[in-house]
C-alpha positions in Angstrom: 93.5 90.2 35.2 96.8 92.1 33.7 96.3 91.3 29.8 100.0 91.5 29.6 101.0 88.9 32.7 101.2 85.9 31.2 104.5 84.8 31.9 103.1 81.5 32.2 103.7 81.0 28.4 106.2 80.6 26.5 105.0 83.2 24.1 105.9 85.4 27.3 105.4 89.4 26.2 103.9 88.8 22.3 101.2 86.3 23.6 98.5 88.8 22.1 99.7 89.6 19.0 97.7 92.6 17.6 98.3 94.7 20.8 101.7 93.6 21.2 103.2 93.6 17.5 106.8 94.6 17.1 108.2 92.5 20.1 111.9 91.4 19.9 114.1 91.2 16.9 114.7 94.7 16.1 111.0 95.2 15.2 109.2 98.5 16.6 106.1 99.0 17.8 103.9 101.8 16.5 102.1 104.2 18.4 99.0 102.5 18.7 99.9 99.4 20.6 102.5 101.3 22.6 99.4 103.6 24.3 98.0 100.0 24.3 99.9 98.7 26.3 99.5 101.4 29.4 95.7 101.8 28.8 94.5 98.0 27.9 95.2 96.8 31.8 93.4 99.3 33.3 90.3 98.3 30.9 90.9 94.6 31.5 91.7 94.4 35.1 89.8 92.3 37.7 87.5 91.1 34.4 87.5 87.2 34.7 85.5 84.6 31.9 82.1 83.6 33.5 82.2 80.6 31.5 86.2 79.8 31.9 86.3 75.9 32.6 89.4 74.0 33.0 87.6 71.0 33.1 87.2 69.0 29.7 86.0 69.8 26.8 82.2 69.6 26.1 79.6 70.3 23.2 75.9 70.1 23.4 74.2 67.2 21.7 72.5 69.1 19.0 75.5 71.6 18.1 76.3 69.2 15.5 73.2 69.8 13.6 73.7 73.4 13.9 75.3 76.9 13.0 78.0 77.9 15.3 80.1 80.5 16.2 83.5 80.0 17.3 85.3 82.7 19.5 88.9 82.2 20.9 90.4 83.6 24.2 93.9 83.9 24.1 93.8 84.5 28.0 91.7 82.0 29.4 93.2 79.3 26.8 89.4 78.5 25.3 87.7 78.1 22.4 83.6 79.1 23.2 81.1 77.8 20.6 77.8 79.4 20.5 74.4 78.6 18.6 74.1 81.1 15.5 72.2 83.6 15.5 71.0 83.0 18.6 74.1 83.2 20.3 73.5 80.9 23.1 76.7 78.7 24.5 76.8 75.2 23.4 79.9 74.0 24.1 84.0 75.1 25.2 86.8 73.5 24.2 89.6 73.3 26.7 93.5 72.9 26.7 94.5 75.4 24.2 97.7 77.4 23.9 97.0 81.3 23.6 94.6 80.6 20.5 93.9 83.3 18.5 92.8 83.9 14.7 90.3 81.2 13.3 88.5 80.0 10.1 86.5 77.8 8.7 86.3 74.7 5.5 84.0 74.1 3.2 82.9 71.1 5.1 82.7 73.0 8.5 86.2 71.9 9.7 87.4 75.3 12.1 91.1 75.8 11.7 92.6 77.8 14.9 96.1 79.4 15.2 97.2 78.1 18.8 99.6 80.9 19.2 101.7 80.2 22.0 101.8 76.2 21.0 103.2 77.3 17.5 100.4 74.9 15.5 97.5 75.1 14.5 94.3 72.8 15.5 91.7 71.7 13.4 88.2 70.6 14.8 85.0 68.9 13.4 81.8 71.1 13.0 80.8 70.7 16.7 83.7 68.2 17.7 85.3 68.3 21.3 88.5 66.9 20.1 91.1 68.5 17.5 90.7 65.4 14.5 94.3 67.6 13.0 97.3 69.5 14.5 99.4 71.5 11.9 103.2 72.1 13.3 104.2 75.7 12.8 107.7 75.0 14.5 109.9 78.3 15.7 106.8 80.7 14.5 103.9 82.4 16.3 100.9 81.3 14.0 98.3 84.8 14.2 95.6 84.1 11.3 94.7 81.7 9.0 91.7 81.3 5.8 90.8 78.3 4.0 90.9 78.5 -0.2 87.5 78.2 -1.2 88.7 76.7 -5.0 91.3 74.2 -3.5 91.1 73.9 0.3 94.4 75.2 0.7 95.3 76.5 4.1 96.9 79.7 4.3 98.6 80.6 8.0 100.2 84.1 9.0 103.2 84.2 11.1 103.9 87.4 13.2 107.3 86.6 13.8 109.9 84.1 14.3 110.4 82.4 17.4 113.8 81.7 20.0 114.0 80.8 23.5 110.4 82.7 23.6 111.0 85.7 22.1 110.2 87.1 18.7 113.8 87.2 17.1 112.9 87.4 13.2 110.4 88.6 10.8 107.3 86.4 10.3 106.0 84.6 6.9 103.3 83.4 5.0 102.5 79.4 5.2 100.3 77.5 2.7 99.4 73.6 3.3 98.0 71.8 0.3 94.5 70.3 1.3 95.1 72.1 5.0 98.1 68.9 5.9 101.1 67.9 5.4 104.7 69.9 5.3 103.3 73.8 3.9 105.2 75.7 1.3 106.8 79.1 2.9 106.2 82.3 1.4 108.0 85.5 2.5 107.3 89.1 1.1 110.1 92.2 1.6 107.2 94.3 2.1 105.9 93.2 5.1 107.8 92.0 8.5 105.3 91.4 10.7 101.8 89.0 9.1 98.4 89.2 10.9 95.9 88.0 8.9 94.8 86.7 5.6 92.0 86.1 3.1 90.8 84.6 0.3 88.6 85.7 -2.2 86.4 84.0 -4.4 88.9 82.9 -7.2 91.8 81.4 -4.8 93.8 84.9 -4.7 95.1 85.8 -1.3 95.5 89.1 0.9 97.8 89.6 3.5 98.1 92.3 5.8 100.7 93.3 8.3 103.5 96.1 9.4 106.9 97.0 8.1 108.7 99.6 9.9 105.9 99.8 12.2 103.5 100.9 9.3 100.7 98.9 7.7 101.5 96.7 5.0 99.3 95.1 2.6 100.0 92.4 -0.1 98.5 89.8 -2.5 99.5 86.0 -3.3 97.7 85.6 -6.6 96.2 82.1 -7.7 99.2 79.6 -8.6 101.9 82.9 -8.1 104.7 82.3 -6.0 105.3 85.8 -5.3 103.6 88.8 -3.4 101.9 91.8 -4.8 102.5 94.8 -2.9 99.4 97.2 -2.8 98.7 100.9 -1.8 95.3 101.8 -0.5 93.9 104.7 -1.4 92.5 104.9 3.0 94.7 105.0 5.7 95.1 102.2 7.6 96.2 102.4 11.3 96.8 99.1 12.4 96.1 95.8 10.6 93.2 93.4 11.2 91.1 91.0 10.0 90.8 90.3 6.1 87.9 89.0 4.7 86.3 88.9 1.3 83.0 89.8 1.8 81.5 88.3 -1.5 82.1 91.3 -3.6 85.4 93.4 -2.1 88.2 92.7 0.2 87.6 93.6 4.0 90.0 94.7 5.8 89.9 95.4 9.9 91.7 99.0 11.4 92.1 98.2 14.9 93.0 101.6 16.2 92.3 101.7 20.0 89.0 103.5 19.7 88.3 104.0 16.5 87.2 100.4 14.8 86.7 100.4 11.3 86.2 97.9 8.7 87.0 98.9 5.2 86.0 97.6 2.0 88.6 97.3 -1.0 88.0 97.1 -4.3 91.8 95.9 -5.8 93.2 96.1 -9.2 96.7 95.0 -9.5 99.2 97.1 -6.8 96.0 99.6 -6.0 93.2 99.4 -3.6 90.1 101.7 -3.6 88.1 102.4 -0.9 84.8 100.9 -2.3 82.3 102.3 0.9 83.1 105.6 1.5 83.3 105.6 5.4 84.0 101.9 6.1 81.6 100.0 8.7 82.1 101.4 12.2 82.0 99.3 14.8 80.7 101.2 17.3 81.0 100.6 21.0 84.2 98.7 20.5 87.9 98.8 21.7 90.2 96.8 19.7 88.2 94.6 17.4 91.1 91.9 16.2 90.0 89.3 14.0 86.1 90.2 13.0 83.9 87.0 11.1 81.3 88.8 8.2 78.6 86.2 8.0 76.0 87.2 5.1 74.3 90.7 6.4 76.0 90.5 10.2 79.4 91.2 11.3 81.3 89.7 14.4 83.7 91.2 16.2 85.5 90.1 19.7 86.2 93.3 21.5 89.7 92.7 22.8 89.7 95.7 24.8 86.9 97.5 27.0 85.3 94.9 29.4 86.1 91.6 27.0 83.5 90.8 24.9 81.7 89.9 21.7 79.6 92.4 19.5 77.7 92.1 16.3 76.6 95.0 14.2 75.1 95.3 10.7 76.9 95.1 8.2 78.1 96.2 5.7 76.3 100.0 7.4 77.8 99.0 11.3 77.2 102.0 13.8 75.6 100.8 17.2 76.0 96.9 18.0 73.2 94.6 17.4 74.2 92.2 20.1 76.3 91.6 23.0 78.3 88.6 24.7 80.2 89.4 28.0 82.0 87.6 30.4 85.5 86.7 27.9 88.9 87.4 29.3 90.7 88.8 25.9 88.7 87.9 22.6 90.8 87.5 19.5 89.3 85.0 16.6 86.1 84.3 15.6 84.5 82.5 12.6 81.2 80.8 11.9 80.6 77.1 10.7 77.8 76.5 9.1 76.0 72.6 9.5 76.0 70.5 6.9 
């Protein structure tokens, strides 16, 4: 499989967002996903989803009653749900669009950015059938995270959509109580959004590129404008953001060098709060990692296509392995109720 043929969509050359950022519109690409995008088929080619089914959706009986992991393939068009810890596969959903970043409710409900569909789904802990679909109309939806205080949903958009191309800069959407018509935010510090957080107290983080560099931005609780912040780390290409109970996480997707790094902010700084990050050893392009208590998740875009966990917050060698995904992005866990 060429992770870069899928022409089939209308998402056309940006259907993979974080190795293809910078498409269209005037936008440039840095260097990293440029040598991504000569090295990554080469990795990926011939490498096929063991458990790709086109058939209908399906969910073991007891998945309800348990904790699950949710990882999305933007390639084979799934959504693969797995018992957690144990990591055993109890159920795919079918007839997505390019899905990508995830995340999770207080109740369990997972909220999916279906890229190339421009919405986003909602499932039922252990459902088969979206019980939600959020229109995202002329934008490529990339992440998304669920206020903890409110239940708002916040969605990233890497870029504005026309006749399938990226054309204009993305934005920031926010739906009261995850439905209904969202309230738009856009900040002139970053052109290109991949992924957001909450933290504990409803304030939200942002990251993305501008000029082809990595941007980073707070919404504050009930503000209605962005925070621009400088880290006191480098950054080389935006990830995942996460709060991980105490400090903001933030992914570095460079092609062989995954990091995540922890954040402590205060006001328009950010300081590195572990020296050294977590590294997520054995990895080529972590996306969109999950941090669930002591363990982190991490779909491994690149290499041979699939799912690691490591320790975490110390990382190093992976704990755990899942193989046999086309092209990982997303992943969350949902915890039974």
């Amino acid at each position: 499989m060429n992770l870069f043929a899928s022409s089939r969509r209308a998402l056309g050359v940006c259907a993979v967002v974080a190795v293809l950022a910078g498409c269209g519109g005037g936008m440039q690409s840095p260097v990293g996903p440029l040598q991504a995008r000569s090295l990554l088929p080469a990795f990926t080619s011939g490498v096929k989803s063991a458990h790709r089914d086109r058939g209908r959706s399906w969910m073991a009986p007891a998945a309800k009653n348990a904790d699950l992991l949710y990882i999305s393939d933007a390639e084979s068009d799934d959504l693969y749900v797995y018992s957690y810890p144990r990591a055993k596969l109890v159920g795919t959903l079918t007839g997505l669009a390019g899905p990508e970043g995830e995340c999770v409710d207080k109740s369990g409900n997972v909220f999916v950015a279906n890229t190339a569909a421009m919405n986003i789904l909602e499932y039922a802990h252990g459902g088969t059938t979206p019980i939600a679909t959020l229109s995202d109309s002329g934008y490529y939806p990339v992440g998304c995270a669920v206020d903890p205080t409110t239940g708002k949903l916040a969605v990233t958009n890497i870029c504005g959509e026309l006749y399938g191309q990226c054309v204009a800069d993305g934005n920031l959407l926010v739906f009261a109580n995850a439905k209904g018509t969202p309230k738009t935010y856009f900040d002139p510090g970053i052109a290109e959004y991949y992924f957001c957080g909450y933290d504990d107290k409803g304030d939200l983080f942002v990251d993305g590129l501008y000029n082809s560099s990595f941007a980073f931005a707070e919404l504050p609780y009930r503000s209605s404008s962005f925070t621009n912040i400088t880290l006191d780390t480098f950054v080389y290409q935006p990830g995942g953001v996460q709060w991980d109970g105490k400090y903001v996480a933030i992914g570095d997707q460079d092609l062989y060098n995954n990091i995540i790094y922890d954040f402590q902010i205060d006001g328009s700084q950010g300081k590195l709060a572990r020296p050294g990050g977590t590294p997520l050893d054995g990895a080529i392009l972590v996306i969109q990692f999950w941090i669930e208590g002591k363990t982190v998740i991490g779909p491994n875009h690149g290499g041979t296509g699939s799912v690691m966990f490591w320790k975490y917050p110390g990382g190093g060698s992976p704990t755990k392995v899942l193989h046999a995904f086309s092209t990982p992005v997303g992943s969350t866990v949902s915890l039974a109720k």
